[in-house]
C-alpha positions as CSV (number, residue, x, y, z in Angstrom):
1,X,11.0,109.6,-11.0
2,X,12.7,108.6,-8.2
3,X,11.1,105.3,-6.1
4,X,10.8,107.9,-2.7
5,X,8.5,110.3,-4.7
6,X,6.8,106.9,-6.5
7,X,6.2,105.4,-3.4
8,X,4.7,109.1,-1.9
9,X,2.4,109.9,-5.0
10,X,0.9,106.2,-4.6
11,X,0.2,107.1,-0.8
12,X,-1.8,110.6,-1.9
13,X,-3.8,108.3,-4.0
14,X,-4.6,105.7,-2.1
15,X,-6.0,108.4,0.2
16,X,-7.3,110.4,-2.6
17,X,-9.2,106.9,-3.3
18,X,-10.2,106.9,0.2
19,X,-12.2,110.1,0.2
20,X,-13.9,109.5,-3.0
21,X,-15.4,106.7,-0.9
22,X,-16.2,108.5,2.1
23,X,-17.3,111.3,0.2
24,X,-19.6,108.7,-1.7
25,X,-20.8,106.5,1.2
26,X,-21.8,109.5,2.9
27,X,-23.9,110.6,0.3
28,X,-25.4,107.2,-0.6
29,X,-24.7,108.8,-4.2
30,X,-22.1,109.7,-6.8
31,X,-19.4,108.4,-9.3
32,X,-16.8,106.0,-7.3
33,X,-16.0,103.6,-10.6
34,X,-14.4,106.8,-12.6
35,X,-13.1,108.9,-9.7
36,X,-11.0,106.1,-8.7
37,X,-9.8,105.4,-12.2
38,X,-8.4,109.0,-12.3
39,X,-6.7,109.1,-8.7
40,X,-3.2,108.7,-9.9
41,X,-3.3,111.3,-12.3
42,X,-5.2,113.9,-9.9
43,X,-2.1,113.0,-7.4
44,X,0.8,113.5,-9.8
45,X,-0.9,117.2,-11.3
46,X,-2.2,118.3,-7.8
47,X,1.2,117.3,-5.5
48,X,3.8,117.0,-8.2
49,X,3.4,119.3,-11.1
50,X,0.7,121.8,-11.1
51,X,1.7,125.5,-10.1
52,X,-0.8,126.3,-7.4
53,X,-0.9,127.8,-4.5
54,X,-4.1,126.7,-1.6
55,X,-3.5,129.5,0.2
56,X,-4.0,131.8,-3.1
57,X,-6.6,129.1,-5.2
58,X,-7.4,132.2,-8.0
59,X,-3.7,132.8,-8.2
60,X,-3.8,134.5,-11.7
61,X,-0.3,132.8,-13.0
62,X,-1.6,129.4,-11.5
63,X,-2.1,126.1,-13.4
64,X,-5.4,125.1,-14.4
65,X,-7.3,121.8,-14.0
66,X,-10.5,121.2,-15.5
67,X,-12.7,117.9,-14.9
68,X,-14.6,117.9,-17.8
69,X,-15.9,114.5,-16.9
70,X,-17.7,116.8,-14.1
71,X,-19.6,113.4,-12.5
72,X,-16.4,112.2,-11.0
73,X,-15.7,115.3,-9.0
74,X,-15.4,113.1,-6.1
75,X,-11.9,112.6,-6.8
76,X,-11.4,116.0,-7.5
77,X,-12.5,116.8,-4.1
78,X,-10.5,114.2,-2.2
79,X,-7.8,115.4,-4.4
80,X,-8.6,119.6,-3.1
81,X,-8.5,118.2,0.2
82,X,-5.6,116.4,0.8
83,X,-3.7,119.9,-1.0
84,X,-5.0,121.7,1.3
85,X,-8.2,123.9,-0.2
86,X,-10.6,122.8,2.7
87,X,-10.6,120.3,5.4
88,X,-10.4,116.7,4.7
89,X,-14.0,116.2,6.9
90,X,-15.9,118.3,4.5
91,X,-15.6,115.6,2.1
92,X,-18.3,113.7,4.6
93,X,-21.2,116.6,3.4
94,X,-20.7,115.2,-0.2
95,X,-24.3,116.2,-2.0
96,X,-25.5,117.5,0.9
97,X,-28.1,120.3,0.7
98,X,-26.1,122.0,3.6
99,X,-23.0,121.8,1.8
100,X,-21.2,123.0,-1.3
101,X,-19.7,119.6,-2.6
102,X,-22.4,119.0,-5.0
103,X,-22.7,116.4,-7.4
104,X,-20.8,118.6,-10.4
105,X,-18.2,121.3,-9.3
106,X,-18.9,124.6,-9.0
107,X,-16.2,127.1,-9.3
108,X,-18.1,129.5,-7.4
109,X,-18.7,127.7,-4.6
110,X,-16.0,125.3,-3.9
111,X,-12.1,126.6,-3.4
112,X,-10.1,125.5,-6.2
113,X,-12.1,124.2,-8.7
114,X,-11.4,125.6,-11.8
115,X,-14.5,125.5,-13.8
116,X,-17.9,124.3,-13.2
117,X,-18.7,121.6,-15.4
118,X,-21.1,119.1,-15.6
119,X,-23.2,118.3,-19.2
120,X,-20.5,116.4,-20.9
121,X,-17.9,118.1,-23.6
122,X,-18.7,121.3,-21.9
123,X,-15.2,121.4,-19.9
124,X,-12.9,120.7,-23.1
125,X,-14.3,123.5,-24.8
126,X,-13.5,125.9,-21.5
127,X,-10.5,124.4,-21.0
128,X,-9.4,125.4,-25.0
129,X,-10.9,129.0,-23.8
130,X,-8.6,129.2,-21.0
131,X,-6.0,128.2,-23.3
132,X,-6.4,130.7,-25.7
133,X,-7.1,133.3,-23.3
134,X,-3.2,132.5,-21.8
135,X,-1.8,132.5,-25.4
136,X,-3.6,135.9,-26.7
137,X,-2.1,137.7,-22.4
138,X,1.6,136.0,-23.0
139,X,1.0,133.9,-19.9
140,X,2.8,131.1,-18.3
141,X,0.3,128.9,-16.9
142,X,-0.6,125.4,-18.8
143,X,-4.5,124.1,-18.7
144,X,-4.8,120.7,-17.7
145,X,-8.3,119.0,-18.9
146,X,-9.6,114.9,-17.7
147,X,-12.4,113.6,-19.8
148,X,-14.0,110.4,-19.8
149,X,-13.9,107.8,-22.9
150,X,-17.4,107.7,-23.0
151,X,-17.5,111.8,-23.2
152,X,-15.7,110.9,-26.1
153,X,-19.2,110.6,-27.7
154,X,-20.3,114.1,-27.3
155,X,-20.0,116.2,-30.9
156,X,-18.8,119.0,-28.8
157,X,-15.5,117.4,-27.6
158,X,-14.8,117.2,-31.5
159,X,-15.0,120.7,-32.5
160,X,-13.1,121.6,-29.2
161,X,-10.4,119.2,-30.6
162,X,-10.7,121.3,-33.8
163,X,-10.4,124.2,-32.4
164,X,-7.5,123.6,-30.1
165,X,-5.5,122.5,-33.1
166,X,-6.1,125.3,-35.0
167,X,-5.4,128.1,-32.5
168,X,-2.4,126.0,-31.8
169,X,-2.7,125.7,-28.3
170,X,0.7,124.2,-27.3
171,X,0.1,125.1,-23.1
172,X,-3.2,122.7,-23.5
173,X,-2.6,119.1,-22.4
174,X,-6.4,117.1,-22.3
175,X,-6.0,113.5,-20.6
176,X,-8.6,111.0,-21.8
177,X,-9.8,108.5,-19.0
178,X,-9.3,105.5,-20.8
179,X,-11.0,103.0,-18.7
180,X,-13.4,101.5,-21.0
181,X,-16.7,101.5,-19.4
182,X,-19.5,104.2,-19.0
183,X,-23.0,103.9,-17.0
184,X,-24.7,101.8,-19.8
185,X,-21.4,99.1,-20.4
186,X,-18.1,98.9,-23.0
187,X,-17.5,101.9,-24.4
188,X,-16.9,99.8,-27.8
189,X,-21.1,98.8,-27.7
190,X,-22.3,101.8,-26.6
191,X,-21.3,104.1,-29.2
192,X,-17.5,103.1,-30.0
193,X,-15.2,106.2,-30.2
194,X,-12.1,103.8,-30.9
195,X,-9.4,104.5,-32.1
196,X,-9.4,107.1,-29.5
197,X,-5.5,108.0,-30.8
198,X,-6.3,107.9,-34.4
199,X,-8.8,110.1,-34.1
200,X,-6.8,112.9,-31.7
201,X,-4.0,112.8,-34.3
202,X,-6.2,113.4,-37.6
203,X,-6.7,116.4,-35.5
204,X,-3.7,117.2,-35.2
205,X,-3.0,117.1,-31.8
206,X,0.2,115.4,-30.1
207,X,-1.0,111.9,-29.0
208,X,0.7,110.1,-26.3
209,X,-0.6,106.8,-25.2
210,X,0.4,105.7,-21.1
211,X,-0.6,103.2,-18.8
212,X,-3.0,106.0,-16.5
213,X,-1.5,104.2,-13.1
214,X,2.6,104.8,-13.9
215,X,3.6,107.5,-12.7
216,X,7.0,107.5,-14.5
217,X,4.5,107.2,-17.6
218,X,2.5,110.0,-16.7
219,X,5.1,112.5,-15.5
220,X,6.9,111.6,-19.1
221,X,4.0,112.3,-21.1
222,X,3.3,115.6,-19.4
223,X,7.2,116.5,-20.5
224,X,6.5,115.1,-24.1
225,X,3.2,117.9,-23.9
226,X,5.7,120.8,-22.9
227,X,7.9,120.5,-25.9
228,X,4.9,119.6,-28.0
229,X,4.0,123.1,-30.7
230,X,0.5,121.3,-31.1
231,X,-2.1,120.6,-28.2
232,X,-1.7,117.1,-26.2
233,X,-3.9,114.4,-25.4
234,X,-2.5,111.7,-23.0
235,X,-4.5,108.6,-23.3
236,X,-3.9,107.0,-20.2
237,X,-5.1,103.5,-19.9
238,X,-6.6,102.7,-16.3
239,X,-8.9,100.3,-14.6
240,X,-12.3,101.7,-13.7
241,X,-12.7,101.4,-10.0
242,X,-9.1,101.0,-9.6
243,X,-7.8,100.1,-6.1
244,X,-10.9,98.5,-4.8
245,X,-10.9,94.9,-5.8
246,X,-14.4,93.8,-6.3
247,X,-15.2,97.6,-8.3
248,X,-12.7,97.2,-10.9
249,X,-13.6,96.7,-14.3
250,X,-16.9,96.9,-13.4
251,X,-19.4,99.6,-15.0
252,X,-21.6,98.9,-12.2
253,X,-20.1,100.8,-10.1
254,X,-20.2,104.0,-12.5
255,X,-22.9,105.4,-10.2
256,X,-23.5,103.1,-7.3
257,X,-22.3,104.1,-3.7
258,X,-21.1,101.2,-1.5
259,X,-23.4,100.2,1.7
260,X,-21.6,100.2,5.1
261,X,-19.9,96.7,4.7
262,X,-19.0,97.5,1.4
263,X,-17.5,100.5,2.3
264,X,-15.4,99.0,5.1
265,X,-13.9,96.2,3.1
266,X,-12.5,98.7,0.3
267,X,-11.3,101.2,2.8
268,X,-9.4,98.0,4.6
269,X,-8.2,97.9,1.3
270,X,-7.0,100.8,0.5
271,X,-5.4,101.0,3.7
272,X,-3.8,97.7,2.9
273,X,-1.8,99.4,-0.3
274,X,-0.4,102.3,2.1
275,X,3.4,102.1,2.0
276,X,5.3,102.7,4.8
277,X,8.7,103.8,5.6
């Protein structure tokens, strides 16, 4: 990838970062620790890769995303935003009962989401649907699908997995948030669903294993998926609460919105990592 687009990707997420705090200070509620951990890869699918269109969002040969890890949509709507779905402002009504940026997307109610998800495992298994459904009408598009490590835990996300092997669903590439923590601490004390890549591959899916804030990493493993004849998992490795220094690597911001000083130091922060030309 060349350094221009690098440097122009990290921008969109630094600002993708910065509306997952907004949205989240506003709302004195929400997920800041695992929407920030998935910023790079929302701004390398949404303003890189992704065949979309925001001024046709249900375009029927589009790409599709789906958040499976539904509690981090904050950085799906930053993401939305910045792309151009609805104004950048709407992020401040984030969980507001006036509003229709609840605290799960809702495909009904908010321009280009996907698929509402929420209760964990539940996105995979529409994502694999979608899938199918593109394989079975001779379609183009490729389903994209984020899921937490923790989500990891759910029995549904398993027979998903089975099922996306067996139907051979080859435009199905699934990134695993591989950040380490969930609400309750380390993934590996809560209920340890290590080896993650192991596991994917006794399936019999095509495993690829990326640092989840390279985006030379990331835009190779999605190529990887393209030639793959098997579903792919990309287990990108990232920093819960990345970009803010005093939330990373720590699970208690999983579900904690930053007071006002809070909030102004990590968007002085964020600011900070802007590159410009």
């Amino acid at each position: 990838m060349q350094q221009a687009k690098k440097k122009e990707l990290a921008n969109i997420a630094a600002h993708i970062r910065m509306g997952v705090l907004t949205a989240v200070h506003s709302a004195k509620a929400g997920h800041p620790g695992g929407s920030l951990s998935i910023a790079d890869i929302l701004a390398y699918l949404y303003f890189e890769k992704m065949n979309i269109d925001p001024t046709n969002p249900r375009m029927e040969d589009r790409d599709r995303l789906v958040l499976s890890k539904g509690h981090t949509c904050p950085g799906l709507y930053a993401a939305l935003a910045h792309r151009g779905y609805f104004p950048v402002e709407d992020l401040k009504g984030f969980r507001n009962i006036n509003t229709d940026l609840e605290g799960h997307p809702d495909m009904n109610k908010v321009t280009g989401v996907d698929m509402t998800t929420g209760s964990l495992g539940l996105g995979i298994s529409s994502a694999c649907g979608m899938a199918l459904s593109g394989k079975l009408s001779h379609k183009n598009y490729r389903v994209y699908a984020i899921l937490g490590d923790g989500e990891l835990e759910e029995g549904q996300v398993w027979e998903a997995t089975m099922f996306a092997a067996h139907y051979k669903l080859s435009n199905l590439t699934a990134f695993v948030d591989f950040n380490g923590l969930q609400i309750d601490g380390d993934i590996t004390k809560v209920m340890n669903p290590t080896p993650i890549d192991e596991k994917f591959r006794a399936f019999n899916w095509n495993v690829v294993l990326v640092d989840g804030h390279n985006f030379d990493e990331i835009e190779a493993a999605v190529a990887a998926s393209e030639k793959s004849e098997r579903p792919t998992v990309i287990i990108a490795k990232t920093i819960k609460g990345k970009g803010v220094s005093f939330m990373e690597n720590q699970a208690s911001w999983h579900g904690s919105a930053p007071n006002d000083e809070q909030y102004a130091a990590a968007i002085a922060e964020l600011q900070a990592a802007i590159v410009k030309e």
